[in-house]
C-alpha positions as CSV (number, residue, x, y, z in Angstrom):
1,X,0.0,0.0,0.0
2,X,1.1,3.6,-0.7
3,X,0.7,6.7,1.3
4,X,-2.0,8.9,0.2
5,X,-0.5,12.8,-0.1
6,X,-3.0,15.7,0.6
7,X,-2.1,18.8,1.6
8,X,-1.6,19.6,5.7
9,X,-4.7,21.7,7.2
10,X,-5.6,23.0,10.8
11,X,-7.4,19.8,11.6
12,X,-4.4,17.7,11.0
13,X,-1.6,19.8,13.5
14,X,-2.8,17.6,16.6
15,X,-1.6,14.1,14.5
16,X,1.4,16.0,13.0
17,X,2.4,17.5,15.6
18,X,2.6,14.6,17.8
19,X,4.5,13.2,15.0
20,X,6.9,16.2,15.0
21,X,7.5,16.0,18.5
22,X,8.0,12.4,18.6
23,X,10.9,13.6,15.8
24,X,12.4,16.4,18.4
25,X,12.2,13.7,21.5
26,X,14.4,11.8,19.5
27,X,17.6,14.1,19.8
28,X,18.5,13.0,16.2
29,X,15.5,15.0,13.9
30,X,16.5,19.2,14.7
31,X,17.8,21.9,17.8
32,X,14.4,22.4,18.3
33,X,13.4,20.1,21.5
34,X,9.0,21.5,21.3
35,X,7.1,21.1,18.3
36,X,4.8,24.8,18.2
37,X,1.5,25.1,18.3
38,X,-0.8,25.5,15.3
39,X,-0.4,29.2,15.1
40,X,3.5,29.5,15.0
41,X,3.7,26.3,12.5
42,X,0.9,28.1,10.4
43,X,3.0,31.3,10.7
44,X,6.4,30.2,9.5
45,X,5.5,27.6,6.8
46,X,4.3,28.6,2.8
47,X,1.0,27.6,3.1
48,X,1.3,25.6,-0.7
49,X,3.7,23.7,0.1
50,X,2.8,21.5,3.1
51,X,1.1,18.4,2.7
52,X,0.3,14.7,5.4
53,X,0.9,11.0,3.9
54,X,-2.0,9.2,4.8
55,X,-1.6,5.5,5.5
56,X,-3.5,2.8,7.2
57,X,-6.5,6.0,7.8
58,X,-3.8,7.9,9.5
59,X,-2.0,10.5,9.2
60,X,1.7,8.9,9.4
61,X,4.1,11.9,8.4
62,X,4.3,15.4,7.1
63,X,6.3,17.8,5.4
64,X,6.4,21.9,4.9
65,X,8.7,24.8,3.6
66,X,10.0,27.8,4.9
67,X,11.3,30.9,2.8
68,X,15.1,30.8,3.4
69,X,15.0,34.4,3.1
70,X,12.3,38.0,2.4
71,X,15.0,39.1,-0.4
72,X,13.5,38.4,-3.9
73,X,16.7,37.0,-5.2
74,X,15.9,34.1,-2.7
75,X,12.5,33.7,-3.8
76,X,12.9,30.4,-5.3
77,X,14.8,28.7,-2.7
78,X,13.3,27.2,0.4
79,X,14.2,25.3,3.6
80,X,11.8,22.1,4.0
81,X,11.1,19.7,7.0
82,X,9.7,16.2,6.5
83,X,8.7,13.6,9.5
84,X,7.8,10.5,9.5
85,X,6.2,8.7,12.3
86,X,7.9,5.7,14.0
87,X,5.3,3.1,13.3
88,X,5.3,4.3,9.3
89,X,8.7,4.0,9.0
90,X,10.2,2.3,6.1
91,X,7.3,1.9,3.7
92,X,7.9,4.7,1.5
93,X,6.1,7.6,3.5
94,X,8.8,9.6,3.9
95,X,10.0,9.4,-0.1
96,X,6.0,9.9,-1.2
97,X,6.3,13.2,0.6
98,X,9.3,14.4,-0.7
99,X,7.9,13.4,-4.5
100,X,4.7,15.7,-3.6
101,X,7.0,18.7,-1.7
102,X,9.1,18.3,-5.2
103,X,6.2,18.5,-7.3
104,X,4.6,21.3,-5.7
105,X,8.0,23.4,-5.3
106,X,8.5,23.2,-8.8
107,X,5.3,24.2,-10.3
108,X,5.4,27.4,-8.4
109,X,9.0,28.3,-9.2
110,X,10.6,26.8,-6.5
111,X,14.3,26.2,-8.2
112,X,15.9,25.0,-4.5
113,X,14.8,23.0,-1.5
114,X,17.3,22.6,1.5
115,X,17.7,20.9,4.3
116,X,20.2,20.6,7.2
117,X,20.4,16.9,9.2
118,X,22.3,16.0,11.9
119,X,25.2,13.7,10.2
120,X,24.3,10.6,12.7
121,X,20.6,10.5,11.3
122,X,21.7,8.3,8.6
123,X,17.9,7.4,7.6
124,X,17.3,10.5,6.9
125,X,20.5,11.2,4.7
126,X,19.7,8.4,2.5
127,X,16.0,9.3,2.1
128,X,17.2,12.8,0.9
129,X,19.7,11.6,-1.1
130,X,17.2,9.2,-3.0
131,X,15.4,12.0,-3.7
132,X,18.2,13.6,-5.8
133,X,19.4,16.2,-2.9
134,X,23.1,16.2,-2.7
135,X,25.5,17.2,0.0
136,X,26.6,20.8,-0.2
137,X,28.9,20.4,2.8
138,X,29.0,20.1,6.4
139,X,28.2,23.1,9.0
140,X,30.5,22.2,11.9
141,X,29.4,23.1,15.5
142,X,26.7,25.4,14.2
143,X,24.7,24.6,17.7
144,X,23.6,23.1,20.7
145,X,21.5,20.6,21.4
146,X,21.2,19.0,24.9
147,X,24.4,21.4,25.8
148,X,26.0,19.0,23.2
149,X,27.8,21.1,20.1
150,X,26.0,19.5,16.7
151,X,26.8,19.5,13.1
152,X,24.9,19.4,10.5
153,X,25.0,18.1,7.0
154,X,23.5,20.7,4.3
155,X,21.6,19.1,1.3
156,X,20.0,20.5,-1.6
157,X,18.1,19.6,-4.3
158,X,18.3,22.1,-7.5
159,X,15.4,22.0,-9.9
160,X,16.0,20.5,-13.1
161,X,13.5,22.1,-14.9
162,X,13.3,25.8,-13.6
């Protein structure tokens, strides 16, 4: 069975959010360690490019964009998150988001999508990289989480048709 894609509304934060925090408690998925409520996701994500992967009648991941920056030269690059609940794992939820994120980017424009991922969250390195993002190059120390100093590995994906 494949995940059903439709795009993330108000209704779905409770599920996805539980999802996204279940990401943070990890240690492994970002510096954040609380996933926001409704109003601060709603507030920092492009509201055409965020979308849940339905599976089993559940919502089982997510995955959104952020402008990288307000300067029109940097209009057509953004900064995307994608999660993936535990018990979904491994059957292709996390891949049928990033085809629908990809899909949706480019149709508007969209010529980048980044990322940055702790180096030790191999999973999430290869699912990227199947998706045809490539390693730009490592950020070294660039902050703390758990008072620990993290990297993070920087990955992009350039459009090949904008």
């Amino acid at each position: 069975m494949e995940a059903q894609i439709r795009p993330l509304e108000a209704v779905d934060w409770p599920a996805a959010r539980r999802i996204y925090q279940e990401g943070l408690d990890s240690g492994e998925a970002s510096f954040e360690t609380v996933a926001p409520d409704w109003s601060a996701f709603d507030g920092s994500r492009l509201p055409s490019h965020r979308f849940v992967a339905m599976f089993d009648g559940r919502i089982a991941g997510w995955v959104a964009v952020s402008a990288v920056s307000a300067r029109p030269v940097y209009a057509g690059v953004v900064e995307h998150s994608v999660y993936v609940d535990a018990a979904a794992r491994g059957r292709g939820v996390g891949a049928a988001l990033l085809r629908a994120l990809i899909t949706s980017t480019e149709r508007s424009g969209i010529w980048t999508i980044q990322s940055a991922i702790f180096p030790t969250n191999v999973a999430s390195l290869r699912l990227h990289e199947a998706a045809g993002f490539r390693v730009v190059g490592t950020r070294e120390r660039l902050g703390r989480r758990d008072g620990e100093w993290r990297d993070v590995v920087l990955l992009e994906r350039r459009s090949q048709v904008i």
